[in-house]
C-alpha positions in Angstrom: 29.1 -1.5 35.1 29.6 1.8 36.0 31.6 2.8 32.9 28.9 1.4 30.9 26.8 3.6 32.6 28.9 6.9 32.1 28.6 6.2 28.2 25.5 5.6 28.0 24.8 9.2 26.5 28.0 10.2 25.3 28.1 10.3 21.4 30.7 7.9 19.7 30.2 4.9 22.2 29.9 1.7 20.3 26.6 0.8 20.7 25.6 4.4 19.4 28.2 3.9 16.3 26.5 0.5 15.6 23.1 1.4 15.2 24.4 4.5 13.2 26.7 1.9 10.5 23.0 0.1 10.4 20.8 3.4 9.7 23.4 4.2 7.2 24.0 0.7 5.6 19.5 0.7 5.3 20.1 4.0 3.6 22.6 3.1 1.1 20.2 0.0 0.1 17.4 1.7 -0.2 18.9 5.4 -1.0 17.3 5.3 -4.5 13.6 4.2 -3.7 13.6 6.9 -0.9 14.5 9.7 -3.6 12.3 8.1 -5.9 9.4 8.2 -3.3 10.2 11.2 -2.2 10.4 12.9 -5.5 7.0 10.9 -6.7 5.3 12.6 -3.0 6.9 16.3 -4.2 5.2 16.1 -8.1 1.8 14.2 -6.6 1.7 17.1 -4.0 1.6 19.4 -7.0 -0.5 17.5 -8.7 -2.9 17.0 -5.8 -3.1 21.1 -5.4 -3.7 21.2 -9.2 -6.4 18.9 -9.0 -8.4 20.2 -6.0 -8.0 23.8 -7.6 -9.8 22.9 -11.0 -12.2 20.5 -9.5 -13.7 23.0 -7.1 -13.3 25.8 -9.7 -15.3 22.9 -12.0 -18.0 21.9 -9.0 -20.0 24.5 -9.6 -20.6 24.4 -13.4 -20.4 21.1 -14.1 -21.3 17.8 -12.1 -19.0 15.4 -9.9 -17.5 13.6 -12.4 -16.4 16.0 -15.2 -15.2 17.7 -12.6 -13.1 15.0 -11.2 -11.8 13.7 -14.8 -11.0 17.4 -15.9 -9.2 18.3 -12.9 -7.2 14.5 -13.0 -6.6 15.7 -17.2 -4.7 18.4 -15.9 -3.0 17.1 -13.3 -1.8 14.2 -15.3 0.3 15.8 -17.7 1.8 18.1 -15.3 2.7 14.6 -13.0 3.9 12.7 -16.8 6.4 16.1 -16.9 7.3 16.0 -13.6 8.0 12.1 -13.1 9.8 11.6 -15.8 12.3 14.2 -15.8 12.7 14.9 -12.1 11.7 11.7 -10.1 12.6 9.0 -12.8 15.0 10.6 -14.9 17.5 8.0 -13.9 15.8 5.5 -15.7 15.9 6.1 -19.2 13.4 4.0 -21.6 14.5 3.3 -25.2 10.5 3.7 -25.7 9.3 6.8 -25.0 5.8 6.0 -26.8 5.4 3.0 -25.1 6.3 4.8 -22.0 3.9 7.5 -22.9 1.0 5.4 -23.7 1.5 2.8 -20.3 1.7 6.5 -18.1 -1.5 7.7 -19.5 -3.0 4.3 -19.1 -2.3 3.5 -15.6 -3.5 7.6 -14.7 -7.0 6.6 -16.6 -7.4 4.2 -14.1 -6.4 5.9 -11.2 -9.2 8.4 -12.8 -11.3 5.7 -12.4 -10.6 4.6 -8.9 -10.7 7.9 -7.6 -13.7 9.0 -9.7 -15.2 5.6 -8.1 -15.4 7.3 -4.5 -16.5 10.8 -5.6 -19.6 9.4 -7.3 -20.7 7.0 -4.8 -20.1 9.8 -2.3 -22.0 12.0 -4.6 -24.9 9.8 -6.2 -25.0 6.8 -3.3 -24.8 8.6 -0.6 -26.3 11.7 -1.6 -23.8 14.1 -0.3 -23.5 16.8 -2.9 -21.7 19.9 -0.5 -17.6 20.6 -1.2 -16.2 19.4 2.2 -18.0 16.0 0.9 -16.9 16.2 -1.9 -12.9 17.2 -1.0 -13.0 14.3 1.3 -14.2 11.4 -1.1 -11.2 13.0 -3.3 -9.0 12.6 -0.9 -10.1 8.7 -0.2 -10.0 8.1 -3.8 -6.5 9.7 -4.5 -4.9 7.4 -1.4 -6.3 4.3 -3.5 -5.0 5.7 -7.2 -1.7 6.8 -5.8 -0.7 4.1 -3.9 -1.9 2.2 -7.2 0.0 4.5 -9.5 3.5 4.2 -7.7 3.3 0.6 -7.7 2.7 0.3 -11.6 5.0 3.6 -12.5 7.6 1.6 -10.9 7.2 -1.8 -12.2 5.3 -1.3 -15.6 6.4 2.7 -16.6 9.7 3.9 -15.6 11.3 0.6 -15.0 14.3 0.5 -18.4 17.3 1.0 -17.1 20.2 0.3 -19.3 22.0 -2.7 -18.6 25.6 -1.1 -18.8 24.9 1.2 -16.6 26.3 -0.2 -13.1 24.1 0.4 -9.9 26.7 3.1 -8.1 26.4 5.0 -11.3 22.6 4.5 -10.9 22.9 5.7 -7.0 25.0 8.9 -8.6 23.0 10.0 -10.8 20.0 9.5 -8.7 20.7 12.0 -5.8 21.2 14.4 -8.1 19.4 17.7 -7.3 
């Protein structure tokens, strides 16, 4: 008992090495969704500061809305840049037009769904000041990004080629 006791703390006991081998075995599974989510969070971070930087620049000469869909215009093609050569480059698409087309697609509706809370913020509940307006943004992008990672990933950037063997895919995925 008392030897169990005196290890407790010390690094390299056999309990400590075992949940270590598990942390690392979860990482190895799931190594390339954590890049790819990590590397979708980076270019949507952009994205997010392009979009509240034209929108507020916008607020004042034009009204909620234009404001909104301008701003997400913007942001869009910067995010279509940035996701598919950085965060999904590993999964190359034969289609590039479909591609294209599904990307802008599923970013018109996440237009929508954030656009959604801005206006009834703005026209339901009559709140027409900037913090109001930055914080129904912010509601609405949690709903249109969760939305857009779920189709990017399943509908957009989902062709990888069959030859190409999954530790080749993990390879070529942590790539800076």
């Amino acid at each position: 008992m008392t030897s169990r006791l005196a290890t407790a703390g010390v690094p390299g006991t056999r309990e400590e090495l075992s949940q270590l081998s598990l942390i690392r075995d979860y990482y190895l599974r799931f190594r390339v969704l954590i890049h790819e989510i990590g590397k979708f969070g980076v270019v949507g971070l952009v994205a997010t500061i392009i979009t509240f930087a034209v929108q507020n620049a916008l607020y004042g000469h034009a009204g909620p809305t234009t404001s909104v869909v301008v701003a997400n215009a913007i942001a869009t093609c910067f995010a279509y840049l940035g996701n598919r050569y950085w965060a999904f480059r590993h999964r190359k698409t034969a289609n590039m037009g479909r591609e294209t087309v599904l990307f802008v697609f599923f970013n018109l509706v996440g237009t929508v769904i954030q656009t959604a809370f801005v206006d009834f913020n703005h026209y339901a509940l009559g709140n027409h000041d900037r913090i109001s307006l930055n914080i129904a943004t912010v509601i609405g992008m949690v709903f249109a990004t969760l939305f857009r990672l779920v189709c990017y990933r399943k509908f957009v950037f989902n062709s990888i080629p069959p030859e190409q063997d999954e530790a080749e895919e993990l390879a070529t995925a942590t790539l800076p």
